[in-house]
N, C-alpha and C positions, 0 to 999 in steps of 0.2 A: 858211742864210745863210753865206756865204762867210767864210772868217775872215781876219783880218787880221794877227794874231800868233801864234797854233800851226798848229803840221804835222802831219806823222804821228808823232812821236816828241819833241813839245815846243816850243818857240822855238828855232829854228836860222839862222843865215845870217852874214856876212863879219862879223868884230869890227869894233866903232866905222861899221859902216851899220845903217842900219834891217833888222829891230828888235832886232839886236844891239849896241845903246850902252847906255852908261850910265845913260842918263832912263831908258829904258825897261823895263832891269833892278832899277830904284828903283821904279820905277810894278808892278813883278810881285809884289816885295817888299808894297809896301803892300796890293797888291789879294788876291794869295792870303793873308798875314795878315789883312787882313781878311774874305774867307770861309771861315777856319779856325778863328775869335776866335768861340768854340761855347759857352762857361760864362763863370765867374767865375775862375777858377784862371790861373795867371801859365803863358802859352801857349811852348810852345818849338818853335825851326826846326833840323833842323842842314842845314850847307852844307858838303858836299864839293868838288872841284875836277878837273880833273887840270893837266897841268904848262903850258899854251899861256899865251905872254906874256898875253893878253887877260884873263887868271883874275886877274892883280891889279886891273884897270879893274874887272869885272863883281861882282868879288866884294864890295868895300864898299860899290857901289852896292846889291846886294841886303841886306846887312846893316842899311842906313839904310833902307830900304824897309819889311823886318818889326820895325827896332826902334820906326819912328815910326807903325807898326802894335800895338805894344804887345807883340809878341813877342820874347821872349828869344832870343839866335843861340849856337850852340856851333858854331864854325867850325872844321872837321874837317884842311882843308889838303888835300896831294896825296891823294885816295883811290877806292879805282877804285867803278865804279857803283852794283853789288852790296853793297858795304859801306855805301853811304850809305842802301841800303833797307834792310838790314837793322839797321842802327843808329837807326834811325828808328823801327822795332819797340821792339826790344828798349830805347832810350833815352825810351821813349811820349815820342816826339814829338809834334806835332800835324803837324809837314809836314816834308817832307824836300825837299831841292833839289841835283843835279849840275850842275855848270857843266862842258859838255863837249860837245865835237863829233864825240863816239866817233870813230871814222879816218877822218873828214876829216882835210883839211893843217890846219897852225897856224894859217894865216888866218880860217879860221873860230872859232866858237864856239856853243855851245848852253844854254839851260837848260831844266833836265829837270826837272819837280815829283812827290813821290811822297805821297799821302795816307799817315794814320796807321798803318796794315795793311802799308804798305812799297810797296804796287802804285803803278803808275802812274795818273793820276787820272783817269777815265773821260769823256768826248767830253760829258757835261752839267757835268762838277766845271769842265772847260776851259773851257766859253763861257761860265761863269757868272763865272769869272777875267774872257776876254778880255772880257763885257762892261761892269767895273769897270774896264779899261785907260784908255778913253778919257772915263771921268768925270770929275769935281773931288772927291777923295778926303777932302778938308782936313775936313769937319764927321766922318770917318767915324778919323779919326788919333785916337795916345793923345796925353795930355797930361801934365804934373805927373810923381805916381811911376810912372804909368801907362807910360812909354815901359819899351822893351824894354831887355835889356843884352844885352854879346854878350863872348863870350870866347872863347880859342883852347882846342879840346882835340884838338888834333896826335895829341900821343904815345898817350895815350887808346883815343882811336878807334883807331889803328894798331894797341896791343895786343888791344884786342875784337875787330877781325875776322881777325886770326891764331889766335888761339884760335877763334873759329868754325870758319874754315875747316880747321883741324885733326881738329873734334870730326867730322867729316862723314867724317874715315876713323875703321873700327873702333878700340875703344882701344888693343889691341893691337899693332896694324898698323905696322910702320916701314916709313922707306926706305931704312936701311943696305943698300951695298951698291950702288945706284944711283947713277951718274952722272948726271945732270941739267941740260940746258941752257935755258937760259930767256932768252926776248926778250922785255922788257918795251915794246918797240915807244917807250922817252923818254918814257913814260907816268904814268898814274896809280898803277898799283901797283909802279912801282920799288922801292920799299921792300918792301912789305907781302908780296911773292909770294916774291922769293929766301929772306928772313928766314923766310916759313911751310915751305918747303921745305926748309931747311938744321934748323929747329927739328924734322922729322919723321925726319932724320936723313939724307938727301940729300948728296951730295958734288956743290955748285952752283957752274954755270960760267952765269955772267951776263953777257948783251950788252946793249944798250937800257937802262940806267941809269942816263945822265948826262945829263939832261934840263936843256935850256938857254932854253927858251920855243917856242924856233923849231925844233927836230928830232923833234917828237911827229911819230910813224907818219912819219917821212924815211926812206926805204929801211932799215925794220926793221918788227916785228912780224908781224901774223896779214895785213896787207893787204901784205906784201912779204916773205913769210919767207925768201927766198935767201940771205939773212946767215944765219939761225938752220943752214938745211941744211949752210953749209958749216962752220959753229962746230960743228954735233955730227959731220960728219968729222973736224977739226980735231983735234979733242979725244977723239975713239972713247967721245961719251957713249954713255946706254943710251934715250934719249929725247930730244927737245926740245918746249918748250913755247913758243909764240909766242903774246904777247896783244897786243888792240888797246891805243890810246888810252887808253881809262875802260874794257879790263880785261872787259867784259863778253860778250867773242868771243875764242875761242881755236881756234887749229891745233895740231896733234900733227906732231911730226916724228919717223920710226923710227929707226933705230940706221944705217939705211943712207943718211940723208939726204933721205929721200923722202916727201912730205908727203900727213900724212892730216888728209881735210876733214872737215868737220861733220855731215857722213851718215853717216861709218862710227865715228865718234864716239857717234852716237846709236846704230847697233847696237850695238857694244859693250857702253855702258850696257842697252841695252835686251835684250839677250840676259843679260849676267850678273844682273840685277835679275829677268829672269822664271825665272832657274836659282833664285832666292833667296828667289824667294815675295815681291819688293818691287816688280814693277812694275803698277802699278795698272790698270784699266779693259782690260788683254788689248792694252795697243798703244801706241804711242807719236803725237806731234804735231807735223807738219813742213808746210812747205810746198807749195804748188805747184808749184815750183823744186825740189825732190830727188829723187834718182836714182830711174828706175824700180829698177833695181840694188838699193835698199833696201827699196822696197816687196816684191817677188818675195824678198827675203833674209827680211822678217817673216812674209811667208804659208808660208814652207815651216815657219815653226816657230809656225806658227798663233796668229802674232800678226798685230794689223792697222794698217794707217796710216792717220789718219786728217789730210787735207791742208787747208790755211786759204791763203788768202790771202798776198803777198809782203808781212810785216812779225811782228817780236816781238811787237806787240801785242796782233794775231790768232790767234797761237800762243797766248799765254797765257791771252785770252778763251775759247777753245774747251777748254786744258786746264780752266780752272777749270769751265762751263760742264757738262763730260762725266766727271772724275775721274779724267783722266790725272794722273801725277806726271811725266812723261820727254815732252821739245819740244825742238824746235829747227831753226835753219834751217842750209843746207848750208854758209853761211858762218861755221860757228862760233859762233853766240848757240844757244846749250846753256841750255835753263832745266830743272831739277831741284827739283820744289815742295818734295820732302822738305824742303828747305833753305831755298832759295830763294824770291822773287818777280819775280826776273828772270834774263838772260843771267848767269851767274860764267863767267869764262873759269878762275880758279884750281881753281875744286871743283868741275866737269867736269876738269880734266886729272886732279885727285887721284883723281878715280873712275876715270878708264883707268887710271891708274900703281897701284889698287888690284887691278883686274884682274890687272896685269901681272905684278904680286909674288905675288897668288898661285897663277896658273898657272904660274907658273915659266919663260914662255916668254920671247920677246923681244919688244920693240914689232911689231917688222913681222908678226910671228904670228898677237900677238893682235888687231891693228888693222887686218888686212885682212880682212874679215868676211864680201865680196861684191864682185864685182868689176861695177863699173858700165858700164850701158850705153851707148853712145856718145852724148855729149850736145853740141848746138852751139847757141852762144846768142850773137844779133846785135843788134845796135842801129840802128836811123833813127831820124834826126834830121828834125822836121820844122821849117817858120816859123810856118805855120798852117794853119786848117780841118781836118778830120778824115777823113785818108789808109785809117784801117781801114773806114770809111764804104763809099770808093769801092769799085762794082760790080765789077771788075778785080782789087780783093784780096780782096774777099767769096769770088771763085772760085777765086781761088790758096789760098786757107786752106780752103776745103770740099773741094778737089782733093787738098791735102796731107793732112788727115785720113784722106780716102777709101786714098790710096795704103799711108798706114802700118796702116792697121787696128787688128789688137789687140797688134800686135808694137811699139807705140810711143805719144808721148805726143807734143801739140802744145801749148804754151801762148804765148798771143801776148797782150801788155797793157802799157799805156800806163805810161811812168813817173809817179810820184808826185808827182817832185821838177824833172825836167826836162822840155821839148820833145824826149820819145825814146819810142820804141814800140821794145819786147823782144822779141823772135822767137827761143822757145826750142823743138829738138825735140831728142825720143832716140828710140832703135830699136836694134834689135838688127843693121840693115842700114846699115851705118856710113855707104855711098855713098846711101844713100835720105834718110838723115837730110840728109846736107849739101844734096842735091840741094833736098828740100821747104824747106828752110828760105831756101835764092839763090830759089829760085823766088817766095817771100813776099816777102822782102826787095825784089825786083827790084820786084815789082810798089806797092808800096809807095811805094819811090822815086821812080815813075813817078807814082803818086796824089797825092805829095808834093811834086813840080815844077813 
């Protein structure tokens, strides 16, 4: 059945339209409170945020939602995504919720639900929400003392997951001595990241922290680091760290300005964790979109990749699923189970900056782990019918496999979100890649007209 209000990653689309308003953020309120009202015991929700004008609309509307559900609300304020799962753990929640539209512009908006374990709620918890949306909720509301209460716990929250994300490096471990620059992208963790940084002993030089409603991810963070590369020249840090929005995706930047993505990020991890006897299952968990470059970097050290599907939620399915601890995709959502249950963009950086301190090297040293294979990735757009269908590109995509062989990789698949088909190839034949890939494209375009 087709849905009507989740995606692939929650309730997402333009503040104040459908189904990003306020009724509708009341109606989520009432409907996941009530398939989460499981005993007799006084139920509780917390709600994170990050900084988009829209978080004050969205936010009391969900409050009124799980109170007139009969749940209690601890309304957490700016906090990046990760901390809202993990506070949701460790606070036994019964439900957790982010209001965010990770890096998207501010126009948007999102809400994210997380069951009691901290994960995100699986594709039957969803429909069994979305099919409460469009009911009459009213005989199913509390009453009397029955109704929920809700109060702020700001500060709180903020001190619990700085202290997490500290615990996650050795106890030992400082960063004196480190320069540190950080884009918090006008985000969720404005706060919570320089503060955990500066507390491990870090000398932090912060951009992205005056967050006004309307300059979330505005030429800053992991989805535009060119500010951050030129702040850590600027300043001759020894690193930069750029997060998204809601904090849950992070870029590295080295000491020379030059940005490392989410592939060699996971090597990284995934090389110093299998030095350490802590990375689990012989391999790591990335998508279909990451570097042949990283796959060829884990077999030489006989580890293996194993690839899902383009989304974090496939990543984390198949970590859980097979007994990886180490996933993530090339754009920075790094999930770490040791810790986590989703993307942290803060405690993936602290694990590279833990690397880095104790090899004694530099960012750029330790962070260039493999040098990737030439990768080109296109977009068509289409209006309608189904352009991969036609006989014309059926032949251009069996012609481009045939040409690359085993020296390259093809992946070609329909957006999720838009009217776009993705045409992505690598190889080690830099002119072959680009060649296969106009070739698809063209023919596409032509299917597509």
């Amino acid at each position: 059945m087709a849905r009507r209000y989740f995606g692939t990653d929650g309730i997402r689309g333009k503040a104040n339209r459908f189904p990003m308003t306020p009724e509708v953020a009341m109606k989520v309120g009432m409907a996941a409170g009530i398939a989460f009202r499981r005993g007799e015991y006084r139920h509780r929700v917390v709600i994170g945020k990050d900084t988009r004008l829209s978080g004050y609309m969205l936010e009391p509307a969900l409050c009124a939602g799980f109170t007139a559900a009969g749940m209690d609300v601890l309304m957490l304020g700016p906090m990046p995504t990760p901390a809202v799962a993990m506070l949701t753990r460790s606070m036994r929640a019964d439900i957790g919720v982010m209001i965010s539209a990770s890096h998207n512009p501010f126009e948007d908006n999102g809400i994210k639900l997380f069951g009691p374990d901290g994960y995100k709620l699986s594709d039957e918890v969803e429909a069994e929400i979305e099919s409460l949306l469009d009911e009459d909720l009213a005989s199913h509301l509390a009453t009397g003392d029955k109704l929920g209460r809700a109060r702020r716990y700001d500060d709180g929250g903020r001190d619990r997951y700085i202290e997490f994300a500290k615990r996650t490096l050795p106890r030992e471990m400082s960063l004196e001595g480190l320069r540190v620059a950080i884009d918090c992208a006008n985000g969720a963790a404005y706060r919570v990241a320089p503060e955990a940084l500066w507390e491990l002993g870090a000398e932090v030089v912060k951009i992205g922290v005056e967050p006004n409603g309307t300059n979330i991810n505005l030429n800053c963070g992991s989805t535009a680091p060119q500010a951050l590369c030129e702040k850590v020249r600027e300043v001759r840090a020894d690193i930069g760290i750029a997060l998204d929005g809601d904090a849950d995706r992070v870029l590295i930047v080295d000491e020379r300005g030059t940005i490392v993505d989410g592939d060699q990020i996971m090597a990284v991890i995934a090389e110093a964790w299998a030095a350490d006897g802590r990375l689990a299952a012989g391999g790591i968990v990335a998508t279909i979109m990451s570097n042949l470059g990283l796959e060829r970097f884990l077999q030489e050290r006989q580890l293996q990749l194993a690839r899902t599907k383009v989304g974090d939620r496939y990543v984390v399915e198949h970590m859980r699923e097979h007994g990886y601890n180490v996933g993530g995709e090339q754009s920075g959502h790094i999930v770490l189970s040791d810790f986590g249950t989703t993307g942290d963009g803060l405690v993936s950086a602290l694990q590279v900056l833990a690397t880095v301190k104790a090899s004694g090297g530099t960012v750029s040293e330790v962070c260039r782990r493999f040098t990737p294979v030439p990768q080109i990735l296109k977009n068509v757009r289409f209006s309608s019918g189904e352009p991969l269908d036609a006989p014309r590109v059926q032949e251009a995509i069996e012609g481009a496999r045939m040409r690359l062989g085993n020296t390259g990789r093809l992946v070609i698949r329909p957006s999720g979100t838009e009217p776009l088909i993705r045409v992505m190839a690598e190889g080690d034949d830099a002119n072959l890649v680009s060649t296969v890939v106009d070739d698809i494209v063209d023919a596409l375009r032509k299917a597509a007209a």
